[in-house]
C-alpha positions as CSV (number, residue, x, y, z in Angstrom):
1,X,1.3,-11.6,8.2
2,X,4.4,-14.2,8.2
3,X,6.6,-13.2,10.4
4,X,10.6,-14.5,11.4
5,X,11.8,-14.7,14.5
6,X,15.8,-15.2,14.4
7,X,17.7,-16.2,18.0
8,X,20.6,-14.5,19.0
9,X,23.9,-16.1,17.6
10,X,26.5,-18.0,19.9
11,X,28.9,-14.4,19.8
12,X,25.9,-12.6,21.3
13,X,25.2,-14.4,23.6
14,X,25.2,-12.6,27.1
15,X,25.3,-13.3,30.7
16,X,21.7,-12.8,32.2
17,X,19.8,-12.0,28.9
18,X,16.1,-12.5,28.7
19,X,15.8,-13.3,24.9
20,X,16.7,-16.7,25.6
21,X,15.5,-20.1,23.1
22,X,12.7,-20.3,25.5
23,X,11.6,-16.6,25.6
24,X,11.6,-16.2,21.7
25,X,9.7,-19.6,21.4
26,X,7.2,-18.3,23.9
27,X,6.6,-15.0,21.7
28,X,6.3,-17.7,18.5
29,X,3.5,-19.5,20.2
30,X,1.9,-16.3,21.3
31,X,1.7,-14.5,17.9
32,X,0.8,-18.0,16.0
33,X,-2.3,-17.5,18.4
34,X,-3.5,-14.1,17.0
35,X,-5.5,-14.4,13.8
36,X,-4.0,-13.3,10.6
37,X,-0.2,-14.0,11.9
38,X,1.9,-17.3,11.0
39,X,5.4,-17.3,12.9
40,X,8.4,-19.4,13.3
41,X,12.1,-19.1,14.5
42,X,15.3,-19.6,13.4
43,X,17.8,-20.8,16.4
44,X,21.3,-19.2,14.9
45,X,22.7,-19.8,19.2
46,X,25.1,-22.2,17.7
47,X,26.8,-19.7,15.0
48,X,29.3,-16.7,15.0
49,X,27.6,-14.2,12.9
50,X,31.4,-12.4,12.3
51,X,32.0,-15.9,10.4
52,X,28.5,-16.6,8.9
53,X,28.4,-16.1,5.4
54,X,25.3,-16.3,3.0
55,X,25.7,-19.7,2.1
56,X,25.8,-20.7,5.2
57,X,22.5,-19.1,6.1
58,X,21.2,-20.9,3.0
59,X,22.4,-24.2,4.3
60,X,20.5,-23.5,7.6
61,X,17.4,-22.2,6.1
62,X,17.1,-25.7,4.0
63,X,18.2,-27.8,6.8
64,X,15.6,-26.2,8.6
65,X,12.9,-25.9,5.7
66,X,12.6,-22.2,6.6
67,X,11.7,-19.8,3.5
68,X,13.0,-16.7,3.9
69,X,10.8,-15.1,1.1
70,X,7.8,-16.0,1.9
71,X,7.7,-13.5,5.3
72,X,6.5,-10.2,5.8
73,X,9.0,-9.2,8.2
74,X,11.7,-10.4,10.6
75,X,12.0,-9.6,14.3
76,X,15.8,-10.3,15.2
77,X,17.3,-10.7,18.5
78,X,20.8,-11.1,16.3
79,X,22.3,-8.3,14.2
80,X,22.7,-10.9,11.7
81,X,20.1,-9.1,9.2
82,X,22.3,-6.3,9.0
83,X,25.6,-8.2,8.3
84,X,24.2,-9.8,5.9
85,X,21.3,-7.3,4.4
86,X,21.0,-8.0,0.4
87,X,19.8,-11.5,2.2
88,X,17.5,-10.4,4.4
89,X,15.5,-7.8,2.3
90,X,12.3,-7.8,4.6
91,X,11.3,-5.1,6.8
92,X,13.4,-5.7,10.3
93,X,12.0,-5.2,13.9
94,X,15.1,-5.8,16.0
95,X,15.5,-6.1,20.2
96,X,19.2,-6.1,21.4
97,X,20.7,-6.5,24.9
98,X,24.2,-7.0,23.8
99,X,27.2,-4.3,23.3
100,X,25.9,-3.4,20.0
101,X,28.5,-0.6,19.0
102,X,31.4,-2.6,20.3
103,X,30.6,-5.9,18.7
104,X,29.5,-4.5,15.5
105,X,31.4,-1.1,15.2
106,X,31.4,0.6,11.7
107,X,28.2,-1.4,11.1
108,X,25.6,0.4,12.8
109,X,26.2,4.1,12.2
110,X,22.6,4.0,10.0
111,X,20.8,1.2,10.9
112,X,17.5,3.2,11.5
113,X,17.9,4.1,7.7
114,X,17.4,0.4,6.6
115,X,13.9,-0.2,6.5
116,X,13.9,-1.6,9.9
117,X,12.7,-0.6,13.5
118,X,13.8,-1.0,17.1
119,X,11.3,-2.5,18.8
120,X,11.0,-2.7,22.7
121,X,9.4,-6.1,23.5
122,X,8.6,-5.6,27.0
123,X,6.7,-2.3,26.6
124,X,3.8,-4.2,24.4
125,X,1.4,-7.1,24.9
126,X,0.9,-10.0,21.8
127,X,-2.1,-8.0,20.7
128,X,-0.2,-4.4,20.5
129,X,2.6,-5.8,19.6
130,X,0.7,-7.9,16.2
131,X,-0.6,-4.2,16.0
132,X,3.0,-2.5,15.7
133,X,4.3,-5.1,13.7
134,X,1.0,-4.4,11.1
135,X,1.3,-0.6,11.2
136,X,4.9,-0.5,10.8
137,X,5.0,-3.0,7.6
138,X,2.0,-2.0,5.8
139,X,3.4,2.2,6.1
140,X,6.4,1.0,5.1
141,X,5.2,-0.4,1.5
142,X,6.5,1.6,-1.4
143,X,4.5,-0.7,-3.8
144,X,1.0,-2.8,-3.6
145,X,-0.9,-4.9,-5.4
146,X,-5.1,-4.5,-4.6
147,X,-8.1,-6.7,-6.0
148,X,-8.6,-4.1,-7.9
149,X,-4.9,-3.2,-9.6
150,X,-2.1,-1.7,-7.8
151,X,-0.7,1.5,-6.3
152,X,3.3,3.2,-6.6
153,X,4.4,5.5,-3.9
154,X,6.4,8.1,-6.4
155,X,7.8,10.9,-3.8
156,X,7.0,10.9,0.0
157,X,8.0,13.3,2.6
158,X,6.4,13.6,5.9
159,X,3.4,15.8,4.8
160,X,2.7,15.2,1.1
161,X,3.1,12.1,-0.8
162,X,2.1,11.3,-4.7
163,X,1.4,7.9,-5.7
164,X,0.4,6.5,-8.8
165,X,-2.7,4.0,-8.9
166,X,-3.8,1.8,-11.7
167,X,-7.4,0.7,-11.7
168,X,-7.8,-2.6,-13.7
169,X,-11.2,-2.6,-16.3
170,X,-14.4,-3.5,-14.7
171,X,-13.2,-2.7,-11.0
172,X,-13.4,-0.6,-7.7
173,X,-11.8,1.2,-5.3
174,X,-13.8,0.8,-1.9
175,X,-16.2,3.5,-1.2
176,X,-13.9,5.1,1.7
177,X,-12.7,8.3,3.7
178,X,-9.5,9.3,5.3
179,X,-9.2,11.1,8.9
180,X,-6.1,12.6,9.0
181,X,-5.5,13.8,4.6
182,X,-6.9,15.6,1.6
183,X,-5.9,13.9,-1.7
184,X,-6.4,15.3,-5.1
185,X,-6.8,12.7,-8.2
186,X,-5.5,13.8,-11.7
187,X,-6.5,11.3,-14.3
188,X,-3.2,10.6,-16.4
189,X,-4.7,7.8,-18.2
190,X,-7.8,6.3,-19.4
191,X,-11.3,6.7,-18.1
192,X,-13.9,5.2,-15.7
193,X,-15.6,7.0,-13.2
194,X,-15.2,9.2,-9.6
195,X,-17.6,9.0,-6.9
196,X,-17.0,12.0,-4.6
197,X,-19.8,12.4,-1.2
198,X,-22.7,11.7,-3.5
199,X,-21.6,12.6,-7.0
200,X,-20.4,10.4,-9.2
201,X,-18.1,11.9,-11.8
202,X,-16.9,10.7,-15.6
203,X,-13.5,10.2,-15.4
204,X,-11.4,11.6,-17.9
205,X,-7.5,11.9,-19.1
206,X,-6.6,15.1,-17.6
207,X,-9.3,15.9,-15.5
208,X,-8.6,16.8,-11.9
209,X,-10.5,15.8,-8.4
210,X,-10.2,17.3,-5.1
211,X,-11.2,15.3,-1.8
212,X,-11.5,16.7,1.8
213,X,-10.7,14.9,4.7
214,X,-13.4,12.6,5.7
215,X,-14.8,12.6,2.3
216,X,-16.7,9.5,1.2
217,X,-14.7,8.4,-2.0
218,X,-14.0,5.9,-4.8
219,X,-12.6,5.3,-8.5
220,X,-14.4,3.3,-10.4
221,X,-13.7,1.6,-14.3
222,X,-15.8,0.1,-16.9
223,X,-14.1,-1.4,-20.3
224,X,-11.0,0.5,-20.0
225,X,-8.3,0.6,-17.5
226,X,-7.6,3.8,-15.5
227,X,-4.0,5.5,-14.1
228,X,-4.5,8.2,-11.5
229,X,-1.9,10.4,-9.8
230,X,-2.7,10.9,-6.5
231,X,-1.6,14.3,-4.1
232,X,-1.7,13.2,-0.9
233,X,-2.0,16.3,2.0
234,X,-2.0,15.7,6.0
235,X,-0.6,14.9,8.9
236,X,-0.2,11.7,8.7
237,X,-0.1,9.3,5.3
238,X,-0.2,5.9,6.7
239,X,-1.7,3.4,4.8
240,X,-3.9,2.4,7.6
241,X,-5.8,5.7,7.2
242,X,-8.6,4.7,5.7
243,X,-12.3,3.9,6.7
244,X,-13.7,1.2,4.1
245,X,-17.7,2.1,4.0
246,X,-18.9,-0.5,1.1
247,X,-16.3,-3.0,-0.9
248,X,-17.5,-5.5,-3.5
249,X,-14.4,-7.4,-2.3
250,X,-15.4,-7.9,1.6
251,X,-12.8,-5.5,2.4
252,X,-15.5,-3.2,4.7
């Protein structure tokens, strides 16, 4: 996971603050330590983000040879992300110790409703916080390409979600189970196969599977491709649910 670490700016700035250039650095080197994480930081210290228009973050970005789009997700000490949001389109972890109503009123009515999270730095070590930063992305995902095809989250609420998965020709799902939901499979296009516990079933347009919780499962294709809505039931429909048993991909 890539992940973009953005300073305070020079209006934030505040008497006493902890997220100073040298705290945020530390936290770069720190998560640049854990494997499967890349991190780097933009210093904004110098700007006003009241005056900071798009442009002018391009300008930085290529002065600094920093790619926004090539990051998972940004963890801001700045409100800048949210001045300046069709920009910054990743998921958003954000820390403030700055006035944020009075500096930014009219701005931040809804800011929990923007694909974002606040995120209390000092109540999580590198590891747990790599770990937040992973949960918090990945169950945010409304969209995901797999080795095996791809997966759309249609409707979600907090205790049913329905997703549509397309299984590419001559693939497979990982032989897996859930802990925490129940899904039922209804095949809305082509065919393949459906292992359920030990069964494995032909897979047909408008046929319809039910799986328990903690239920070894998988969808499987041979020539022809296969679309499958998925019912998902539980309390709790993170994406990290999921125990891989066997995976021709090395997933397990």
């Amino acid at each position: 996971m890539k992940i973009l670490f953005i300073t305070k700016a020079a209006n934030e700035l505040t008497e006493g603050s902890k997220f100073t250039i040298g705290f945020i650095q530390k936290f770069v080197s720190e998560v640049n330590s854990r494997e499967g994480f890349y991190a780097e930081m933009l210093d904004i210290s110098a700007l006003d983000t009241k005056n900071l228009s798009i442009r002018d973050i391009e300008k930085l970005c290529s002065k600094t040879k920093t790619d926004i789009n090539t990051f998972d997700a940004l963890h801001t000490f700045s409100f800048l992300p949210f001045v300046n949001r069709a920009f910054f389109r990743q998921f958003v972890f954000y820390s403030f110790d700055f006035d944020l109503k009075g500096m930014y009123a009219g701005l931040v009515e809804n800011i929990n409703g923007l694909n974002c999270s606040e995120c209390d730095i000092a109540a999580f070590s590198v590891s747990e916080l790599c770990d937040f930063y992973t949960h918090r992305v990945i169950n945010t995902k409304s969209f995901d390409t797999r080795p095996w095809g791809w997966w759309k989250t249609l409707v979600s609420a907090d205790d049913y979600k329905i997703k549509r998965i397309f299984v590419a020709p001559r693939q497979k799902l990982s032989l897996q189970t859930h802990e925490f939901r129940s899904e039922t499979w209804m095949i809305a296009e082509g065919s393949g196969f459906v292992v359920i516990g030990e069964r494995r079933f032909k897979a047909e347009k408008g046929l319809v599977f039910t799986i328990q919780k903690r239920e070894k499962h998988r969808a499987e294709t041979e020539d022809s491709s296969m679309t499958i809505i998925e019912l998902q039931l539980g309390s709790y429909l993170g994406e990290d649910d999921v125990k891989r048993i066997e995976d021709i991909y090395g997933r397990a």
